[in-house]
C-alpha positions in Angstrom: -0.2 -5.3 -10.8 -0.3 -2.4 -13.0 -1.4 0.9 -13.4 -0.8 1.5 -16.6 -1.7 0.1 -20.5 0.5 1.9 -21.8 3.6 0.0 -24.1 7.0 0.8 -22.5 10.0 1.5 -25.1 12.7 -0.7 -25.9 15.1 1.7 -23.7 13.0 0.6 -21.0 13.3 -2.9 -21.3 16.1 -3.6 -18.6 14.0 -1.5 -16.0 10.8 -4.1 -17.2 13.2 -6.6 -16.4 14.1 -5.5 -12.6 10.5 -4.2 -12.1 9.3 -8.1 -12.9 12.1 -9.6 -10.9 11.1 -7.6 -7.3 7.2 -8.4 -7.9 8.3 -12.2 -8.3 9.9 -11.8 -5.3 6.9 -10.1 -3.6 5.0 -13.0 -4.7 7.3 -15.6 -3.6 7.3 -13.7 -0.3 3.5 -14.2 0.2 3.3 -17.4 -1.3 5.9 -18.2 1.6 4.0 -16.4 4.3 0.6 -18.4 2.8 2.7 -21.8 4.5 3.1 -20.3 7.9 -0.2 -18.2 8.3 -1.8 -18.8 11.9 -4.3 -21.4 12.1 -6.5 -19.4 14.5 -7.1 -16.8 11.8 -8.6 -18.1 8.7 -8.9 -14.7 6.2 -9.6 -15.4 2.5 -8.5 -12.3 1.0 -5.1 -12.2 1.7 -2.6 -13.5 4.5 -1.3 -13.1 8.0 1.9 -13.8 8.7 2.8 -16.4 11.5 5.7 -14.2 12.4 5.1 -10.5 11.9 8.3 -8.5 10.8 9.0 -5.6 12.3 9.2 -2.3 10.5 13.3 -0.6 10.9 12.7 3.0 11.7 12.1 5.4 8.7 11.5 9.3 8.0 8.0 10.2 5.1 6.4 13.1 5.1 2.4 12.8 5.5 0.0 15.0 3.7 0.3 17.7 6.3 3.8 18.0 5.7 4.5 16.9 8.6 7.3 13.6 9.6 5.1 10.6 9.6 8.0 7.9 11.3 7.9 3.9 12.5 6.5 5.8 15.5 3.7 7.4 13.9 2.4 3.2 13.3 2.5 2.8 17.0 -1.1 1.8 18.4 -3.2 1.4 15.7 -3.5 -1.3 12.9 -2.7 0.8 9.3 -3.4 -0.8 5.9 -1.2 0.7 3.4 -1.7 0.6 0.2 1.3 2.0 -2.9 -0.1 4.4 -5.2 -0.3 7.8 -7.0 -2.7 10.5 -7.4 -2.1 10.5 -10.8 -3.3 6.7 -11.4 -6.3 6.5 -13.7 -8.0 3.4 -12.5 -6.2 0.9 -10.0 -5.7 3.7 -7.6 -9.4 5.5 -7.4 -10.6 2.5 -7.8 -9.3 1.0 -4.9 -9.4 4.0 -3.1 -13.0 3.4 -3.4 -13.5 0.1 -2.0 -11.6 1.1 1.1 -14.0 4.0 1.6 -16.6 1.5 1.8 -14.9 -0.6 3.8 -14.2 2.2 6.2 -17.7 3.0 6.4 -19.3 -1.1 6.8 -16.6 -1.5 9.6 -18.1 1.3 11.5 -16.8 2.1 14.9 -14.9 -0.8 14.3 -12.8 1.0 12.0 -11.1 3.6 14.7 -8.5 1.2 15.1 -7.1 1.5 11.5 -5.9 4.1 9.3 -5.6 3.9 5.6 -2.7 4.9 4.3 -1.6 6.1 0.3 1.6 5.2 0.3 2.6 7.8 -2.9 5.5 6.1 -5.6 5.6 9.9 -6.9 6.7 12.0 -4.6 7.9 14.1 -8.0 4.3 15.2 -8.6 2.7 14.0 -5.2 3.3 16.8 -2.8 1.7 17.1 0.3 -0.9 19.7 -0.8 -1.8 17.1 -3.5 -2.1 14.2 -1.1 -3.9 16.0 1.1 -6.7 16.9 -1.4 -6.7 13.3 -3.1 -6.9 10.9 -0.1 -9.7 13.0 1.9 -11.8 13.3 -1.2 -12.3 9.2 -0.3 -12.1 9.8 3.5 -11.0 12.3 5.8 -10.1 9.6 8.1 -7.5 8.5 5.2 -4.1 10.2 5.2 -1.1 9.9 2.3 2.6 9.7 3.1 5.7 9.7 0.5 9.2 10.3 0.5 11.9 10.9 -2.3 14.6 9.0 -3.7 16.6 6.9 -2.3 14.4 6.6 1.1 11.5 6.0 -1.3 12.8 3.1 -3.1 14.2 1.6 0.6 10.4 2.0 2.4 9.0 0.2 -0.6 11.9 -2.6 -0.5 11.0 -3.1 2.7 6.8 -3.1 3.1 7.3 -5.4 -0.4 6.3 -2.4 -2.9 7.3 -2.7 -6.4 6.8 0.2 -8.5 8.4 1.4 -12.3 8.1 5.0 -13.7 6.9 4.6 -17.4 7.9 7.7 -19.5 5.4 9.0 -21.3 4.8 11.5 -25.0 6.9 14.3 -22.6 8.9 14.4 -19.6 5.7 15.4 -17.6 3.4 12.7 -18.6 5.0 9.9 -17.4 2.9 7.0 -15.4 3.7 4.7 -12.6 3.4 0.6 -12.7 3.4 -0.7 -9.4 1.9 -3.7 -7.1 -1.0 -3.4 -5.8 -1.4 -5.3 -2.8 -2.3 -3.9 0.6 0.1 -4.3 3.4 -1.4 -4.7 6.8 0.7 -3.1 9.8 -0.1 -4.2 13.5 -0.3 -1.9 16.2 2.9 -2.7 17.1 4.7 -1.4 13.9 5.0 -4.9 12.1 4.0 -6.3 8.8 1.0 -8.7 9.6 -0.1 -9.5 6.2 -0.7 -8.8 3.2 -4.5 -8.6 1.1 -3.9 -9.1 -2.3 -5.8 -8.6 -5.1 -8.7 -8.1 -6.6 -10.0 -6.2 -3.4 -13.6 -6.8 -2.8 -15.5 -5.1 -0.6 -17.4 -7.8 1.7 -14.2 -10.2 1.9 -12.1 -6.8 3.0 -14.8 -6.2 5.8 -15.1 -9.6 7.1 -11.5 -10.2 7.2 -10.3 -7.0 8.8 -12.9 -7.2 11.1 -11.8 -10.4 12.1 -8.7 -9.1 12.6 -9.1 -6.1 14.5 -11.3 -8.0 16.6 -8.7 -11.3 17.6 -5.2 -9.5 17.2 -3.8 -7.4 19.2 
């Protein structure tokens, strides 16, 4: 759930206190989808939802600089995943896996797109996105926002995330959730893949996906 070790201060208790609220409510939100999941579809790392929810329209800028809208999810299944390029170890790391998923799906994988879904859009410009998600793939791309839209997009895909001050103003972290959030070709949430990600249950459960859901 976190991206940090790092002890917040007692000033930062009340945000603690919020941040742990919306990821229980996350988690009560997939624990709720886990009842109505389709019966046709048996995935083991993660769950589809019965009912897909679809996405309101939304403005983020991708890493080309370019507007990256509800639109640009049209057509393609996209697995999103809430990050920074700052992260030390849950981001890279999972970063990582997807590569290899990407590459073990094989043609299979032109239907999706990965998507970094950047909690810092302070430090995470376009330029920055740009360089970190194509060092993994340069079939990945990354796509942020600023406040307020940012904490909106994240309310609504089920994103929690915390900025965690740091020694100085500029070395702050980010706690966030780490679960991926699968988006159908018709701009929907379809699920959600949670945690730990492994490679070979990632692969055999997107590919059954791609390859029964339209």
């Amino acid at each position: 759930m976190s991206s940090s070790n790092s002890s917040s201060p007692p000033n930062n208790r009340q945000a603690l206190i919020v941040f742990a609220g919306v990821a229980a409510l996350i988690l009560g939100l997939i624990a709720a989808a886990l009842l109505s999941s389709p019966k046709n579809i048996a995935i083991g790392s993660g769950t589809l939802l019965k009912a897909p929810r679809s996405l309101p329209e939304f403005s983020l800028i991708d890493q080309d600089g370019q507007p990256f809208t509800r639109e640009s999810l049209l057509g393609h299944w996209t697995l999103i995943f809430p990050g920074f390029t700052y992260c030390p170890d849950i981001c890279p790391t999972t970063l990582g896996v997807l590569k290899a998923v990407e590459a073990q799906l094989g043609s299979e994988s032109s239907n999706l797109t990965v998507a970094l879904f950047s909690i810092d859009p302070e430090r995470d410009t376009p330029e920055t996105l740009k360089r970190y998600v194509q060092y993994f793939s340069p079939n990945f791309i990354g796509v942020t926002t600023q406040e307020p839209q940012l904490k909106q997009m994240a309310q609504t895909l089920g994103v929690a995330y915390l900025k965690v001050p740091g020694d100085t103003p500029e070395s702050y972290t980010m706690d966030h959730s780490a679960a991926l959030v699968l988006i159908d070709p018709q701009a929907r949430i379809a699920g959600y893949f949670t945690p730990p990600h492994q490679v070979d249950a990632l692969v055999r459960d997107l590919g059954t996906v791609l390859r029964n859901r339209s």
